[in-house]
C-alpha positions as CSV (number, residue, x, y, z in Angstrom):
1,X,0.0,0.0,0.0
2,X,1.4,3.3,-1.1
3,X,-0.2,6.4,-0.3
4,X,-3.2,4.4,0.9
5,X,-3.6,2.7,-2.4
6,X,-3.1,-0.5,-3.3
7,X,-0.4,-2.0,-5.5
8,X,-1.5,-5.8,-6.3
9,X,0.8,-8.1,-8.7
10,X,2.6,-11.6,-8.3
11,X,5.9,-11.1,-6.8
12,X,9.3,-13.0,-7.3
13,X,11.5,-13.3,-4.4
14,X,14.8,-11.6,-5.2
15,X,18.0,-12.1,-3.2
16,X,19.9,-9.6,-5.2
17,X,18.0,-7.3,-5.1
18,X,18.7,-5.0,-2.1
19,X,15.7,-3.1,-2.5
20,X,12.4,-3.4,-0.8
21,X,10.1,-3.8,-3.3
22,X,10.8,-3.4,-7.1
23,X,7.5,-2.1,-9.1
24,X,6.7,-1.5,-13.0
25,X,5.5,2.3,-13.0
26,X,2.4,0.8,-14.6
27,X,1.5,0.0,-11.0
28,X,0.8,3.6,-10.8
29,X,-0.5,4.5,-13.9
30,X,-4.1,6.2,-13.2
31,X,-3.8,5.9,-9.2
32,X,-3.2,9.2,-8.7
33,X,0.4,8.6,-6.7
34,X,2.1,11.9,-5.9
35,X,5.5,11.3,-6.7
36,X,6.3,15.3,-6.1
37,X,8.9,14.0,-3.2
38,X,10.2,11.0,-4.5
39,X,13.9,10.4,-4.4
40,X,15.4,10.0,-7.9
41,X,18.5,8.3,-8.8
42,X,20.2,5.6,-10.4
43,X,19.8,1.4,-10.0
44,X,22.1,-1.1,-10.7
45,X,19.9,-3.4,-13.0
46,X,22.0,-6.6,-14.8
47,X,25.2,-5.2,-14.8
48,X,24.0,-1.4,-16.0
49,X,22.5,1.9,-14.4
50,X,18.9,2.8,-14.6
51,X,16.8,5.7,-13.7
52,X,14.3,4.9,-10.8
53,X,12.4,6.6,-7.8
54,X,11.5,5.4,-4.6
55,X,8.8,6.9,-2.6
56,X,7.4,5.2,0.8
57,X,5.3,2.4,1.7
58,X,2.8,2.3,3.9
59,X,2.5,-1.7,4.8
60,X,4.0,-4.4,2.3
61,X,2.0,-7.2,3.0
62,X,2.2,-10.8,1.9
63,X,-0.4,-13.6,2.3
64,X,-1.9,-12.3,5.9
65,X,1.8,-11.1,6.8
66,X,2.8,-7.5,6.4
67,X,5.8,-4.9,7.5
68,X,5.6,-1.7,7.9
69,X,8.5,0.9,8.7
70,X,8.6,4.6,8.1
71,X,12.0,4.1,6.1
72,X,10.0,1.5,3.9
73,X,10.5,2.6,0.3
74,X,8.9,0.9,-3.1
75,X,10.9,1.7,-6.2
76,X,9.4,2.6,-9.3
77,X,11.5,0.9,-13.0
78,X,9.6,0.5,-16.2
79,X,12.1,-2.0,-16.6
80,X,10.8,-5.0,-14.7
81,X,7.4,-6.7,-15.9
82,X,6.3,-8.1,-12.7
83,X,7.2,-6.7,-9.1
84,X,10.2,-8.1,-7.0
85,X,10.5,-9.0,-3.6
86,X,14.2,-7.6,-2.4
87,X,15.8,-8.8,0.7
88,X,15.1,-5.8,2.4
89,X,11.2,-6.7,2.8
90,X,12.2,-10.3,3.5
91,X,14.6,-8.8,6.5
92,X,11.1,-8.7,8.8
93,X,10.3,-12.3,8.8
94,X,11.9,-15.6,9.2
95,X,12.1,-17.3,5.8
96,X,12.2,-21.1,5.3
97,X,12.6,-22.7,2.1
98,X,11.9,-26.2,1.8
99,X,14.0,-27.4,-1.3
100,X,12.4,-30.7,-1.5
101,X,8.8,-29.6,-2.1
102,X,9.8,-26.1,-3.2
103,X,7.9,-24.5,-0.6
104,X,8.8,-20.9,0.7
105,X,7.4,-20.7,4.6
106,X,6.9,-16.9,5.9
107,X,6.4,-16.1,9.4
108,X,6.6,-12.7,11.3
109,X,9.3,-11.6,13.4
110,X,8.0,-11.1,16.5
């Protein structure tokens, strides 16, 4: 939730990516997202530099888990299709991966 909108799409899990979240700006095509105080900047994306802007998150939830923080930050790339999932949203819970099954197991950090 940004802004007190919602942002839906399927999410892959990224451990390279040190970001929080990783949207398509089409996520915010026609929601009305002020972006007046985004950060700008540059991304390291598959060896090269993008442009990209972050601007906060309200609560990144998954499933019936979710994290908030005030430092929470969602950046914007037309580059990427889907959304990613960096390591920096997976910091709040405890992640198990079973590689047998391929099942990912989320649970809150209390």
């Amino acid at each position: 939730m940004v802004q007190g909108k919602t942002l839906q799409d399927t999410f892959n899990i990224d451990t390279g990516c040190n970001q929080f979240v990783v949207l398509n700006t089409k996520h915010i095509e026609g929601q009305e997202i002020d972006t007046t105080n985004a950060s700008y900047g540059k991304g390291a994306v598959n060896g090269g530099f993008r442009s990209a802007f972050a601007i906060p998150a309200d609560i990144i939830k998954i499933g019936e888990l979710y994290a908030t923080s005030q430092n929470m930050h969602v950046t914007f790339d037309n580059y990427w299709p889907g959304g990613l999932l960096g390591t920096r949203t997976m910091e709040n819970f405890i992640v198990l991966l079973d590689l047998i099954n391929y099942d990912l197991y989320l649970k809150k950090i209390e």
